[in-house]
N, C-alpha and C positions, 0 to 999 in steps of 0.2 A: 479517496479510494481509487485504484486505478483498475480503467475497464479490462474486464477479459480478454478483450480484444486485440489487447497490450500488451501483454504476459508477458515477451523478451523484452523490449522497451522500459518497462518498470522494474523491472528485476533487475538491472545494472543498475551503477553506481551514480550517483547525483553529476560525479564532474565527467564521464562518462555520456553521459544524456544532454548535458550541456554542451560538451563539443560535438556532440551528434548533429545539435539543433544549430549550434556555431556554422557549423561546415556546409550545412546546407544553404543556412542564410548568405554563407559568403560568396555561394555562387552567383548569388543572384545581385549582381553591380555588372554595373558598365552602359551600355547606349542604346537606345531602339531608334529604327526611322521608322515612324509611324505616315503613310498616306491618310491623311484627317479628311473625314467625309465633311462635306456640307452640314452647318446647322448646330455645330458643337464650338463651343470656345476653346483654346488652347489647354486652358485652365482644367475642364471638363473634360480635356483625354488625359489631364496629369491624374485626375482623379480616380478615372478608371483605370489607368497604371497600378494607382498604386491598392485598387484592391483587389487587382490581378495578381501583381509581386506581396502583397499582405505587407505594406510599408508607407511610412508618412514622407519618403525621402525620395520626393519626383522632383524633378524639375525639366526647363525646355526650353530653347534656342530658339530665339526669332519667335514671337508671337504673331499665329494668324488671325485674321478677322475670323466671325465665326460663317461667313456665307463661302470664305473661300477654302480649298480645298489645297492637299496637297502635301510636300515635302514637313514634316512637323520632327527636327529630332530633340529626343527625351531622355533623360538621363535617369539613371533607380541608383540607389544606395550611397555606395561609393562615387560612379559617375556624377551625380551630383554635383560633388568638387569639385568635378574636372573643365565644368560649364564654364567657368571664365578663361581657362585659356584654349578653349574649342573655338577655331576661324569659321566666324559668322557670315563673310564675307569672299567673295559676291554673292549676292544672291541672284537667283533667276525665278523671270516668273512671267508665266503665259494670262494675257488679258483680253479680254473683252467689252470692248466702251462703247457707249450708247449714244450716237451725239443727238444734241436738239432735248433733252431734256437731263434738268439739275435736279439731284436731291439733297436730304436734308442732310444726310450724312456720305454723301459721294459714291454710296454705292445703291445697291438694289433694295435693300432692307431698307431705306428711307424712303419717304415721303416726295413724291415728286413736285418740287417746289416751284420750278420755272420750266414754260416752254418755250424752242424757238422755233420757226419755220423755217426749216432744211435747206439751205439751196444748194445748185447742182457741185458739188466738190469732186474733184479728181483723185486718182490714183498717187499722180505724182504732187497732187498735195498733199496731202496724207504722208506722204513719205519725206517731203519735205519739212513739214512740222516735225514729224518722229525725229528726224536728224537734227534736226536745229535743239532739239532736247540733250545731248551728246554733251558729256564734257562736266566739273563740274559746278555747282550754281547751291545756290542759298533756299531752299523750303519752309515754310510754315507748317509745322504740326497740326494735322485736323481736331477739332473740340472732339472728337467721339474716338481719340487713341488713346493709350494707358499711361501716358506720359503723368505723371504726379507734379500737381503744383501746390505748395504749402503743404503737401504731407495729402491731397486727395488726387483722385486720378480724374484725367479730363473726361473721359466720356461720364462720367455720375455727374458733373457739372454740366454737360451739357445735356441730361436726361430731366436736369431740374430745368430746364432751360435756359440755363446761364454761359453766357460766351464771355471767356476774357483774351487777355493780350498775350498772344504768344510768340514766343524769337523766334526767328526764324533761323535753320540748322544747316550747316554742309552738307551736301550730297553729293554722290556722282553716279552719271550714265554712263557704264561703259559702254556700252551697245543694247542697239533698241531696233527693234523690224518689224517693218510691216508683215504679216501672214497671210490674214486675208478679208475682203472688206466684201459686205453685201450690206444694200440699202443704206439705214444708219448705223449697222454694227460696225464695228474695227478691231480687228484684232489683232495684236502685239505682242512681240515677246520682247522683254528687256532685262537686263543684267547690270545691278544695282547695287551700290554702296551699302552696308549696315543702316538703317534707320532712314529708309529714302519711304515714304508711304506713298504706293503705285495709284491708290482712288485719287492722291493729292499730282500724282503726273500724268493721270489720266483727264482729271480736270484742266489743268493747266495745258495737257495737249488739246483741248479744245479748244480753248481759249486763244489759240493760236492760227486755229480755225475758223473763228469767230463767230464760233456758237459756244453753246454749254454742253457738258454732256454727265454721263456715270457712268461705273463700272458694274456690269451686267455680270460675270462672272472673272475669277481671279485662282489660280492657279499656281502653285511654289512646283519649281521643278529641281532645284538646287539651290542648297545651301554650304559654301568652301569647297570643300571636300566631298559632301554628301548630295549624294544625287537620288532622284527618286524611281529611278529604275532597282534602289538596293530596299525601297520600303516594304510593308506588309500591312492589309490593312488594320485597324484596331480591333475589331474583334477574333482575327489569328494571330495576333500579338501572342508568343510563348519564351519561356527561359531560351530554348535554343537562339533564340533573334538576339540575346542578345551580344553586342559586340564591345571588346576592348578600347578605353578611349584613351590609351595609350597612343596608336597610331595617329589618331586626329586634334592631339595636342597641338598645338601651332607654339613648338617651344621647340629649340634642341634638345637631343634627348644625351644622358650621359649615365651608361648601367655601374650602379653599384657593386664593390665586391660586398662580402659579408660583414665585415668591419663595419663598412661606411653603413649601411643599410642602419644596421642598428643605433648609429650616431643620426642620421637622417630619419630615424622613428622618434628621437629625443627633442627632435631642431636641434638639436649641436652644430655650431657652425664648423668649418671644413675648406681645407685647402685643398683643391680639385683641380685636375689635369686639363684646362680648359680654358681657352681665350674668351669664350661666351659671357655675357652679361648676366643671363637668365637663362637656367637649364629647369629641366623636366627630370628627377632624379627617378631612375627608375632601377625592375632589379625584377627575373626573370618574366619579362611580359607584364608586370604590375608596375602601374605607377606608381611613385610612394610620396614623395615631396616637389614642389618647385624653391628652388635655393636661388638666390639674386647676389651680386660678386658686390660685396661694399669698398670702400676707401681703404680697408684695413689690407684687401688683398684676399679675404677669405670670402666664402660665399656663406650667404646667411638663410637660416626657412623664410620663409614668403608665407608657406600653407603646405600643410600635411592633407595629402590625398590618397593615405591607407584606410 
């Protein structure tokens, strides 16, 4: 029975009502930057997305730890797809290290496991270390990141207290500064490779110092393209925020006529005006597909992002 409340809404026709309810859902794709408060896991604001936008199709670039704060972007619906060819990199990101004491997990949420006694360190140590970080060098992934080994993720291993062996990864520093130091805090902004974990360069800047230390507070200010002066925070999170991830494709982009659009909605492959390896096919302001150029000469779907 449909409510009174409805009466022009039920009174049309089924297909009707369906593109009514079509149209509105369709608006709702593309990208939010969320400023993530302290205290939530990345996971935990996709959540809240998605019973914001009333949808199982969140997802999010760059996982943060949940004490740090900051640049968080998310993707609804359709955006979704468009998360692996979004430029993840560099990232930036303002920190706070604590020297003379280690924890269990490198940051402030952990257990404070070892002290040292402080001695007197200068400024231009401090900054000396920071630049010796520069360039770029080989990492160990922390036991409490989400890295999956055997199909489980490290941090549940290390929550059972289990430590295993892990490789150690590329990374690089582009740039790293001092801001400003009182007592034993320090604090740094640095600008990082995809998958560099800052509590694991924040350690290792002590180490060079020749104490131990943690990271007190941790801060994203940019990710690629997205900076966080364009965020909003999660509980003003609305439809207007959201943005086309068309722009922040890290692909060429190559606009379809009408022909092609509709061969590019089939994956039909396609000979395209274009020296490019890998395009972004797109077709007014919507993405629709990424096409990759084979051997044959023509370009082929990769992934439909309609």
């Amino acid at each position: 029975m449909c409510l009174s409340i409805w009466p022009s809404f039920c009174s049309v026709s089924k297909a009707t009502r369906f593109s009514f309810v079509y149209n509105c859902n369709a608006m709702q794709d593309g990208i939010l930057l969320i400023d993530k408060p302290a205290g939530l896991t990345s996971r935990a604001v996709d959540n809240k997305i998605q019973k914001i936008f009333h949808t199982r199709k969140v997802g999010h670039l760059g996982t943060l730890d949940p004490f740090a704060t900051g640049l968080l972007v998310v993707a609804v619906n359709k955006g979704a797809k468009c998360l692996p060819y979004l430029s993840d990199s560099p990232k930036t990101y303002i920190a706070s290290c604590v020297l003379g004491e280690k924890t269990s997990t490198g940051d402030k949420d952990g257990e404070v496991v070892e002290k040292q006694p402080l001695r007197a360190i200068t400024d231009i140590e401090i900054k000396e270390a920071l630049e010796s970080m520069l360039g770029p060098s080989m990492q160990i992934p922390p036991m409490t990141s989400a890295i999956k080994v055997d199909g489980q993720a490290l941090y549940k291993l290390a929550h059972k207290g289990q430590e295993i062996e892990r490789k150690p990864r590329p990374i690089e520093v582009y740039s790293i500064k001092l801001l400003f130091r009182l007592g034993k805090q320090v604090d740094f902004i640095a600008s990082v490779s995809s998958g560099t974990y800052i509590r694991v360069l924040a350690e290792d800047f002590c180490k060079k110092l020749g104490t131990v230390g943690h990271l007190a507070n941790l801060r994203r200010i940019n990710v690629g393209s997205f900076d966080i002066s364009k965020t909003k925070p999660l509980e003003e999170v609305e439809e207007s925020d959201l943005l086309s991830p068309l722009e922040f494709i890290a692909l060429p982009k190559f606009e379809l006529s009408e022909a092609q659009l509709a061969l590019a909605k089939n994956g039909v492959k396609m000979k395209l005006d274009s020296a490019e390896a890998k395009l972004c096919l797109s077709h007014k302001g919507e993405a629709i597909a990424v096409y990759r150029k084979q051997e044959d000469g023509l370009y082929h779907s990769e992934r439909g992002l309609f």
